[in-house]
Each structure stands twice: as C-alpha cells, then as structure tokens.
C-alpha positions in Angstrom: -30.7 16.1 43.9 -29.9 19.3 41.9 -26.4 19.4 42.9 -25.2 15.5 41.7 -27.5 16.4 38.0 -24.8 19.2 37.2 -21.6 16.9 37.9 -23.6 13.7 36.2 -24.3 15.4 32.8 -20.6 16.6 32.7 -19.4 13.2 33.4 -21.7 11.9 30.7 -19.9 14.1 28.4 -16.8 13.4 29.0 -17.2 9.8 28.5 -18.8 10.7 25.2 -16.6 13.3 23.9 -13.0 10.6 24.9 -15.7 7.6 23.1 -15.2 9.9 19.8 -11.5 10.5 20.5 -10.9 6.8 21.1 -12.1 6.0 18.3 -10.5 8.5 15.8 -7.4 7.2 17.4 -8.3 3.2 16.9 -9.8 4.2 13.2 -8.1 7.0 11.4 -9.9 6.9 8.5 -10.1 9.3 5.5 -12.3 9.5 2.8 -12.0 9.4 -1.1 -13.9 10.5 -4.3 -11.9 8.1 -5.9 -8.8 5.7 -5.7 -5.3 6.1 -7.4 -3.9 2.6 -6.6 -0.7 2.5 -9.0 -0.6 6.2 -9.3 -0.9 6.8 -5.9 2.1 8.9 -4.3 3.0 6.8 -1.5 6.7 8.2 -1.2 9.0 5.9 0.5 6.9 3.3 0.2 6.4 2.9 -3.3 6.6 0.0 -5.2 9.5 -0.7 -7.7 8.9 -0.6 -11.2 9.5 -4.3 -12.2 6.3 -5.0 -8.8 4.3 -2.2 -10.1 0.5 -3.8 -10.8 -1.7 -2.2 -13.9 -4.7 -1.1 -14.2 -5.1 -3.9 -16.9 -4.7 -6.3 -13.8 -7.0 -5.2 -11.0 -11.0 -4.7 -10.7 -12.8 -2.4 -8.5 -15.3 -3.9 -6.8 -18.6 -2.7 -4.2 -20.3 -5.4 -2.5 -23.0 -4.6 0.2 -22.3 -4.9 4.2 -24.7 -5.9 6.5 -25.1 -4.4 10.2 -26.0 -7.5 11.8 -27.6 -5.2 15.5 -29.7 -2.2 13.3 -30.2 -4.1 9.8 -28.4 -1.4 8.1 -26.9 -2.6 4.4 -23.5 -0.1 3.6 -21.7 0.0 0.6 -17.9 -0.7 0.5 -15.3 -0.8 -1.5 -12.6 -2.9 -2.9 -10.3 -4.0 -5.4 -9.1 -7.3 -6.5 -5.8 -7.9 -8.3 -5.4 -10.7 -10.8 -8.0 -12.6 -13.2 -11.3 -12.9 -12.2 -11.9 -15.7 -14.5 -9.8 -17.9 -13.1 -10.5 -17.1 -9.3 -12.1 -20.9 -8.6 -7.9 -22.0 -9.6 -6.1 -19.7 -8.2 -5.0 -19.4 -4.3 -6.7 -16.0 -3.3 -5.2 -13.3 -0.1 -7.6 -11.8 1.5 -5.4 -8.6 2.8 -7.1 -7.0 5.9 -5.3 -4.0 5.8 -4.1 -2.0 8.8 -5.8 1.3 10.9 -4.3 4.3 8.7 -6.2 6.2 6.0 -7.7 3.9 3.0 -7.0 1.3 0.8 -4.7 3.7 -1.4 -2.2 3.9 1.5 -2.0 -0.1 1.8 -1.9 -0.4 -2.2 2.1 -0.8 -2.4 2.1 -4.0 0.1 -1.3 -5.7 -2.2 0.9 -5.2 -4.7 3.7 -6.8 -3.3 1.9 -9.5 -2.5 0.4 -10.2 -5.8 4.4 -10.7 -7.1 5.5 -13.4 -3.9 7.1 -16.1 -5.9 6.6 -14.3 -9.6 4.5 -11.7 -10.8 0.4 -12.0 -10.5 1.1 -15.7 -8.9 -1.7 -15.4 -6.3 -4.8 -13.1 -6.4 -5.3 -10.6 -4.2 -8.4 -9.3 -2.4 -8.0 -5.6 -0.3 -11.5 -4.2 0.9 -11.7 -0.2 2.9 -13.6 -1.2 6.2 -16.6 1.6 6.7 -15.7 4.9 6.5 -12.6 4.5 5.0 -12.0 5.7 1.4 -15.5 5.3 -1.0 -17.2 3.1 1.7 -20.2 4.4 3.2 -20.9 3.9 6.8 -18.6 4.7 10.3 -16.1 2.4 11.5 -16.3 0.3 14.6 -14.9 -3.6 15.7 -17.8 -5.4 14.9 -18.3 -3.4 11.3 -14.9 -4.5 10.9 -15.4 -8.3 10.9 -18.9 -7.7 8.8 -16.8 -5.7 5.9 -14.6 -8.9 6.2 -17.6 -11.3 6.3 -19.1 -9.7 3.2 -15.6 -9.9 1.8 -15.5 -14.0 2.2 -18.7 -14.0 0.6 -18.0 -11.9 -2.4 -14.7 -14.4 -2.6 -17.3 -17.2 -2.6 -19.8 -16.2 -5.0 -16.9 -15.7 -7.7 -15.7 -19.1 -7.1 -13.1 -18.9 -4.7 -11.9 -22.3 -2.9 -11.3 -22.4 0.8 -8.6 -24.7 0.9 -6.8 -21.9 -1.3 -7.7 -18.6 0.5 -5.0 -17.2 2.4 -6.6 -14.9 5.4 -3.8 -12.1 5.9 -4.6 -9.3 8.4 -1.9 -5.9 8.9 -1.9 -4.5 12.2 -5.8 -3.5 13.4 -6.6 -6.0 10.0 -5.5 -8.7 12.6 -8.4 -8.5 14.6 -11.7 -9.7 11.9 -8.9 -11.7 10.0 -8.4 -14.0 13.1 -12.0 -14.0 14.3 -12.9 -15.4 10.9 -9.9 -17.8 10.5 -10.6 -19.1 14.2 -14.5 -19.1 14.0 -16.2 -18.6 10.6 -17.5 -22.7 9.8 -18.8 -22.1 5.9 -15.5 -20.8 4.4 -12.4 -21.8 6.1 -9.2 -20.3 5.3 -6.4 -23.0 5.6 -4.0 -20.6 6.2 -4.2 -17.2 8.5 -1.1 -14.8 8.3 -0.9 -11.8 10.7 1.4 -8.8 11.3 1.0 -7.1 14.0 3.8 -4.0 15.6 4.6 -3.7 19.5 6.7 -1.5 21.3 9.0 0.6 19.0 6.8 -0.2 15.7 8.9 -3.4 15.7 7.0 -5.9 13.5 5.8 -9.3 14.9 4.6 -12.1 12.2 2.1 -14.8 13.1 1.5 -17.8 10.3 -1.1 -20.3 11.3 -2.2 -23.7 9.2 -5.2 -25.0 9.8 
C-alpha cells in the first residue's frame, strides 16, 4: 500500500499545480486600484483623437455577481459609455471583452465602438469578469457567464430593450456572449457578434440575427 501513496500524492499535485497554470494561461488577469480608460497608455493601440470618448460620456458602474454552486455575491466592475437617461431608446453593445489584463486594455475597441456610424450613436456596455481589474472574486468559465448574466440584468433594470441589445463577445468574451445569445429566454439579444483569432492570430468574425 505504502509504495502506490508516495506516487498518488505526487500525481495529485501535479494535476493541481498544471489546474493553476491552466488557468493563468486561459485567464491572465491583472488587478487595478483604479481605471484610466481615455488616459490609459495603450500604445499602438490607441484611439485617434477625433474617436477619443470623455470622461463626460461614460459611468462607472459595480453591480453584484452571484455564484450560482456556493451562493457567493462578488462585486464587479464596469463602465458604460453614452447616456444613461436615454438607455430604454438607444440600441446598447454589450462588449464581452477578450482573456488579456482588464477592462483598461479593451478600452480603445469600446470606444471604437461607441463611434460606428457617428460619434456616441450606440451605447456601450464593457464589464471586467472576476478577478480582473477592481472586481473581486477569481475567474473561472462558469463566473464568466454569471459576470455576463449580472451584466444583462443591470442592462435591464436601466431600461434597456432586447430587441436593441447587441451581444458582442472578443476572443475568450465569445464564450458567455454566445451561451447567453443561444440560451438565456428573459432578455434576448437579436443580434450576437463574435470575434474570435485561430492559427496565426488571424481574426475570424461571426454575426448572428436572431
């Protein structure tokens, strides 16, 4: 007996110490003790000036997420650009953003966004999944469709209409934003657009209309 305990309780570690590495890889997170949004220094990838969104024009927002296995409430972040008073007329995305750091990283393509067609035409909605950013908790797939779910019904209780939210997931955003587009029956997106990247980073869109 004594000599397969030994090997066992090795084995049992690797498999936990590659669980933590497999998931730093699928969510490389970073935490923030605040956001920068337009005065973020996102190099490259920062917006032009003429696309640049204010401070004037965006809200930070915390809304509670709910661990539906343990119970557990966690507090996350996000921001929405555009005019909350007139969220029940305007068509809303609801920007899943991708794997990488925090909603600061993502904040040039919300911005973007915000200016398709002309500037501030659609509201936009950007949330940081657990652990990423400001938002308590650790990240994992199902916490990633709750942070969405509580997202949707944050989007409701302001007033939001279905039949003008636009579900957008970027890269590992894809995931919850197509489980919700496909499955959730009490606020459904008419329209689900997704970017995903395969072999050589090459992007591959997906547009779906309900």
């Amino acid at each position: 007996m004594k000599k397969y305990f030994i090997p066992s309780i090795i084995l049992l570690s690797l498999l936990a110490c590659q669980k933590q590495n497999l998931d730093g890889l699928a969510f490389p997170s970073e935490k923030l003790e605040s956001y920068e949004f337009e005065n973020y220094n996102a190099r490259q990838n920062s917006v032009p000036e003429q696309y640049a969104i204010t401070s004037a024009n965006r809200t930070l927002i915390t809304l509670d997420s709910k661990d539906q296995k343990t119970g557990e409430t966690y507090q996350i972040y996000g921001v929405y650009i555009g005019n909350l008073d007139s969220i029940s007329v305007d068509t809303v995305i609801l920007y899943c953003h991708g794997q990488s750091k925090h909603m600061d990283a993502y904040w040039p393509r919300a911005s973007l966004l915000a200016n398709l067609i002309n500037k501030y035409h659609y509201g936009v909605f950007m949330m940081d999944y657990r652990g990423y950013g400001r938002s308590e908790g650790s990240s994992s797939e199902s916490g990633l469709s709750e942070d969405v779910d509580a997202s949707i019904e944050w989007l409701k209780s302001q007033g939001a209409d279905e039949t003008r939210t636009i579900y957008y997931g970027f890269s590992l955003g894809c995931i919850p934003a197509i489980e919700r587009a496909a499955f959730k029956t009490n606020f459904t997106s008419q329209n689900y657009l997704g970017i995903t990247f395969g072999l050589g980073r090459k992007p591959n869109t997906y547009f779906y209309h309900n």
